[in-house]
C-alpha positions in Angstrom: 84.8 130.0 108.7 83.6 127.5 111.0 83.4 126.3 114.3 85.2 123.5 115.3 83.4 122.5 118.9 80.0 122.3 116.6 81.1 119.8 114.5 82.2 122.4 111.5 78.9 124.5 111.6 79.6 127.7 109.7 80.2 130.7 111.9 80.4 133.5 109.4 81.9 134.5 106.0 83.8 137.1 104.2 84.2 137.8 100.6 88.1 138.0 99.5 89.6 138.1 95.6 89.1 134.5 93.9 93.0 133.8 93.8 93.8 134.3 97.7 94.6 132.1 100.0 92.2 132.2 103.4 92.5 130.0 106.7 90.1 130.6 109.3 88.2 129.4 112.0 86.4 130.2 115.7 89.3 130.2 118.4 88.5 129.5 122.0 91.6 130.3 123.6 92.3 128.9 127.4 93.0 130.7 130.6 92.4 134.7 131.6 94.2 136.4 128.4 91.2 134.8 126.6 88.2 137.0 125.8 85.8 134.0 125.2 85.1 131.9 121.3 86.0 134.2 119.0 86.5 133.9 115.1 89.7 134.4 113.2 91.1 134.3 109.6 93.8 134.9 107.5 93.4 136.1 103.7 96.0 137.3 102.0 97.5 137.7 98.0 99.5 134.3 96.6 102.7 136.4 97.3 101.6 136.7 100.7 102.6 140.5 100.9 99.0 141.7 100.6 96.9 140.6 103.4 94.5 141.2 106.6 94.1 139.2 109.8 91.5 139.1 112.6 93.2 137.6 115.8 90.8 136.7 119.5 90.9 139.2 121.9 93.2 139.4 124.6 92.6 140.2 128.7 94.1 141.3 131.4 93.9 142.3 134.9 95.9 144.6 137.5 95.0 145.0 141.4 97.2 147.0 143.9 96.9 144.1 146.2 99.9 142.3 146.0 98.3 138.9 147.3 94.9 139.2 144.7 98.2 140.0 142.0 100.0 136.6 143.3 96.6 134.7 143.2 96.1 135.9 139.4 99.8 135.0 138.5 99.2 131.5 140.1 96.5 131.2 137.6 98.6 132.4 134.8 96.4 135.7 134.3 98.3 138.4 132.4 98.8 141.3 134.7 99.6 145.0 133.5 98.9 148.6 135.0 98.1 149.7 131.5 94.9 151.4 130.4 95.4 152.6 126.8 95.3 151.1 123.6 98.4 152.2 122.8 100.1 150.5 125.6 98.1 147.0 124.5 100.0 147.2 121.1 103.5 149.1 122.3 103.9 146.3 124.9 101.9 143.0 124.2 100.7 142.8 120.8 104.0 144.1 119.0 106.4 141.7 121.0 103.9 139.0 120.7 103.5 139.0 117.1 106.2 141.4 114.9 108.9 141.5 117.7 111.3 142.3 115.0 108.7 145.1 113.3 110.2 148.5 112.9 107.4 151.2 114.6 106.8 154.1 112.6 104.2 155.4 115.0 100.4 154.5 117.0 97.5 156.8 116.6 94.3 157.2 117.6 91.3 156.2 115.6 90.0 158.5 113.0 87.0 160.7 114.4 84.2 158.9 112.9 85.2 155.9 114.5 86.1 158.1 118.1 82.3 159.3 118.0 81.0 155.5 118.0 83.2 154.6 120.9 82.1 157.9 122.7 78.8 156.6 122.1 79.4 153.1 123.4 81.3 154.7 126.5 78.3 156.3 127.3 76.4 153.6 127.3 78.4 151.7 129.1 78.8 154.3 132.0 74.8 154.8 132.3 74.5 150.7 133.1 77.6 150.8 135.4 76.0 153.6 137.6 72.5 151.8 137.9 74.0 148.5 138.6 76.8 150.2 141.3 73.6 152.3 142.6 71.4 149.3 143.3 74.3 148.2 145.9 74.8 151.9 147.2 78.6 151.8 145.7 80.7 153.8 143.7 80.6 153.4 140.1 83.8 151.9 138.7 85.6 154.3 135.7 85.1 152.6 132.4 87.3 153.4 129.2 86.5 152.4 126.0 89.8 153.5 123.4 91.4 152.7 120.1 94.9 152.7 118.8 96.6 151.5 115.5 100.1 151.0 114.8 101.9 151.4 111.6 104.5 149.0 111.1 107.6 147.9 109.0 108.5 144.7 108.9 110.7 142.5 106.4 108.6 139.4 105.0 110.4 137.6 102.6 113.0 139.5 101.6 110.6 142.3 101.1 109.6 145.0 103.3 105.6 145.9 103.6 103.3 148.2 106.0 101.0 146.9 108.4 98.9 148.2 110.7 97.5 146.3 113.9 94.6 147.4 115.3 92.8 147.7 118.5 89.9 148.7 120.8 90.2 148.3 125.0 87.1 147.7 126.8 88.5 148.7 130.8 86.3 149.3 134.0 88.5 150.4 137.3 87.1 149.5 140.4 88.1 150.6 144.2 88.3 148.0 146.3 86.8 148.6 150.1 89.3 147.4 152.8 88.4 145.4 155.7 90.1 143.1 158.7 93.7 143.6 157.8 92.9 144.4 154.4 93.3 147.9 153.1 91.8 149.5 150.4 92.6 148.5 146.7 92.2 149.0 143.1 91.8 146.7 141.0 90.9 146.9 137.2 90.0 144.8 134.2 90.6 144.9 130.5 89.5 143.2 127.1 90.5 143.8 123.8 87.6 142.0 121.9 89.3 141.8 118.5 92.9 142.7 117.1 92.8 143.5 113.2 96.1 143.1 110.9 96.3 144.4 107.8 99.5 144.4 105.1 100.7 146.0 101.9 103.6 146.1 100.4 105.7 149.4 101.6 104.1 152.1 100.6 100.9 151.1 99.4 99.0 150.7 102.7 97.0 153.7 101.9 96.1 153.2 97.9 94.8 149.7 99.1 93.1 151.0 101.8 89.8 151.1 100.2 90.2 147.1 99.5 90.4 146.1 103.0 87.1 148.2 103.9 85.6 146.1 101.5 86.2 142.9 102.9 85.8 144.0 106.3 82.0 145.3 105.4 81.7 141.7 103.5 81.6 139.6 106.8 78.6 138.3 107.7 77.6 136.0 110.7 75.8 133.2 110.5 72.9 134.1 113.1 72.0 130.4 114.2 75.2 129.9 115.4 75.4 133.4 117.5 72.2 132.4 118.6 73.8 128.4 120.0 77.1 130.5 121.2 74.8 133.0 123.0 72.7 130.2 124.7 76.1 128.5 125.5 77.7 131.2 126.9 74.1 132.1 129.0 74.1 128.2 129.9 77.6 128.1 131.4 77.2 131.3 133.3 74.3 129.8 134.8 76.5 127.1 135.7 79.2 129.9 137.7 75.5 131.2 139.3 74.7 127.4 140.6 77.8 126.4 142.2 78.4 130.0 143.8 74.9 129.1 145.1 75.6 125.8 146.6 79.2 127.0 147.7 76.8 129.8 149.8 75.0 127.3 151.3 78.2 125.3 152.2 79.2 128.2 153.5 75.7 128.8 156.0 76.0 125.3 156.9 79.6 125.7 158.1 78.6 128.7 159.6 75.1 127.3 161.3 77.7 124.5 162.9 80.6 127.1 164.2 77.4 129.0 165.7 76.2 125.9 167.4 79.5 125.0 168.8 80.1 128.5 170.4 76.6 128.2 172.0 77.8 125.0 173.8 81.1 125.9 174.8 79.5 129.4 175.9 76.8 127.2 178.0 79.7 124.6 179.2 81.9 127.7 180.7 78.8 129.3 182.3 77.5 126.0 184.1 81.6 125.4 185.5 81.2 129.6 186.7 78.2 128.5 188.3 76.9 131.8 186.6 73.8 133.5 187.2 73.0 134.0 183.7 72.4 131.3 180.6 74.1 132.5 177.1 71.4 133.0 174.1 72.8 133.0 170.9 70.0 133.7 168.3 69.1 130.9 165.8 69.5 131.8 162.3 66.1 133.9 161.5 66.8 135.3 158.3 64.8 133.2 155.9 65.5 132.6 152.3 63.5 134.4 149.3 63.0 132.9 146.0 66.2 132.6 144.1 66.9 136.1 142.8 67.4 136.3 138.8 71.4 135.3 137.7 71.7 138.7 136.4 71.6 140.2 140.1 73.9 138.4 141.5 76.4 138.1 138.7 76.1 141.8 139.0 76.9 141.6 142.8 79.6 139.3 141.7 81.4 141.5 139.7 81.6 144.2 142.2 83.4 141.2 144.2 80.5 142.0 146.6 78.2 139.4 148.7 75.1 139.7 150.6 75.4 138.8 154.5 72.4 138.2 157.1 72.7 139.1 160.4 71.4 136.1 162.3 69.8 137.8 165.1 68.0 140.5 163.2 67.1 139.3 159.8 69.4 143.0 158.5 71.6 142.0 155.6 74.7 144.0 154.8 76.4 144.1 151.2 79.9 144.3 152.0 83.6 142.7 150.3 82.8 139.0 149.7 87.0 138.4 149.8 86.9 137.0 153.1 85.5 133.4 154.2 83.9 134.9 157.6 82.5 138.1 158.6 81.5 140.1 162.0 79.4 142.9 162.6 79.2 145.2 166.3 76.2 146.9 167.4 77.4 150.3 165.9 77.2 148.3 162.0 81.2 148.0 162.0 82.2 145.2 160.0 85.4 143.0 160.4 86.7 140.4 157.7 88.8 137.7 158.6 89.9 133.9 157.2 90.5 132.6 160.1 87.7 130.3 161.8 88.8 130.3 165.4 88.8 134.1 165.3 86.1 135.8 167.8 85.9 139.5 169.0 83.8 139.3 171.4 85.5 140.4 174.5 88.1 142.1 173.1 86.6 145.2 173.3 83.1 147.0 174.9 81.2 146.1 171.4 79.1 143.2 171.3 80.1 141.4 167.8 77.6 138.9 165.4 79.0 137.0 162.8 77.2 137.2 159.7 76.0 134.2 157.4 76.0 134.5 153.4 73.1 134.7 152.1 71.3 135.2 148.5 70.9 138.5 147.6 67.4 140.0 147.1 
């Protein structure tokens, strides 16, 4: 198999009997279903009735916000409430690839492969808990689950087995309201790999043994991991940058709206001939060194952001959905997109609006 963007660099082989046919390549489909460059092949007997496929992974999000749902279907994300395996296959991967398959039923995986995902479940709970505990949040729920179905289908002329395998990577996050936002839920989902394999009816088990076979032949080619990995890291580091200069378009903006409020506080105070002169605090907080990408791609994903209180220096970790954000004496916090909004004087709390800043 290889890799297209890298000029035909091998990404990995597989060992399959010396009269089938094979197709493969590394897939790197567009848009949110996608799970990222992935490989995928085909083998299967000249009669084509004896076979096993390894698709990309799929995606998908869900949020009980109805305007974050609009916003993802405006993108073209895929949007589902599902979280099992079994759901994936029953309503995505079944109608997308054997909508005329007769279902003979979906199981769970067999409980040597169970204890491995148990294992990786817990794993993948112990780094969600230090990573939601270093912002003093709650941990999202994680599931990590596998499903097969067994098919009929007719190919041919001929009817065969398959079954179409799966395993759902999903973390479930709540959502903390804000200005005229209420609390949400949102999750999201990968399925890394889905795995196809055929025989005519009623043979599915006997050849059974063959398909392990290949499956354990596959073998990577580590130099290109190694180039997708750095890659992958590079563009990340890309997201990273531009959030970072978007954050400082955002303190600039902010800096300017603070300016402009001091002068029309200072223009209505000289027409009142007041006693008193407004003092709005300059911007004290003072940037650290850039904190490491992982941090705040961590933040990131907790759709989280780091805000300085301009007077005091105190930073707040609170939603990052909203383009402007206040605070009152007592630490309340409002959200709000709209730039002309100001609290102060609507009520006996004395309100700062916070600047983004880089977490630390």
């Amino acid at each position: 198999m290889t890799d297209p963007v890298y000029d035909g660099m091998q990404a990995a082989t597989l060992e399959i009997p010396a009269n089938w046919l094979f197709a493969g390549t590394v897939a790197r489909p567009p848009g949110c279903p996608s799970s990222g460059p992935a490989v995928k092949y085909t083998a299967q007997s000249p009669d084509g009735l004896t076979a096993m496929e390894v698709l990309p992974g799929y995606g998908w999000t869900w949020s009980s916000d109805a305007n974050f749902t609009r916003m993802l279907q405006r993108q073209r994300c895929e949007v589902y409430s599902f979280l099992t395996a079994a759901e994936l296959l029953k309503k995505v991967a079944l109608p997308k690839l054997r909508p005329d398959a007769e279902l003979i039923s979906i199981e769970p995986p067999k409980p040597e492969i169970q204890a491995k995902l148990d294992a990786q479940l817990a794993q993948m709970n112990q780094m969600s808990a230090q990573m939601a505990g270093r912002y003093g949040q709650q941990p999202p729920r994680n599931i990590i689950e596998g499903a097969h179905a067994h098919i009929r289908v007719n190919r041919g002329g001929q009817k065969v087995e398959e079954e179409i395998s799966t395993v759902i990577r999903c973390s479930v996050y709540q959502v903390q309201g804000g200005f005229r936002m209420q609390p949400s839920q949102k999750h999201e989902c990968f399925a890394n790999v889905i795995g196809i394999v055929r025989a005519p009816d009623g043979q599915l088990e006997k050849l059974r043994p063959r398909y392990q076979a290949m499956f354990e032949s596959y073998k990577q080619n580590d130099q290109w991991a190694q180039r997708l990995s750095a890659d992958m890291e590079r563009k990340g580091q890309q997201v990273i940058d531009a959030n970072k200069a978007s954050g400082a378009a955002i303190l600039k903006q902010g800096e300017e709206a603070q300016n402009a409020r001091n002068r029309q506080q200072k223009a209505f105070n000289d027409q009142q001939k007041s006693s008193f002169a407004a003092s709005q605090a300059a911007d004290k907080a003072k940037m650290d060194a850039m904190h490491s990408g992982a941090l705040q791609t961590e933040q990131m994903s907790l759709n989280q952001g780091t805000y300085v209180d301009p007077k005091t220096g105190k930073t707040t970790v609170t939603t990052n959905q909203y383009n402007h954000v206040w605070q009152a004496g007592d630490g309340t916090t409002l959200h709000t997109n709209d730039v002309t909004y100001d609290p102060n004087g609507r009520d006996n709390q004395t309100w700062t609006e916070l600047q983004v800043t880089i977490p630390k």
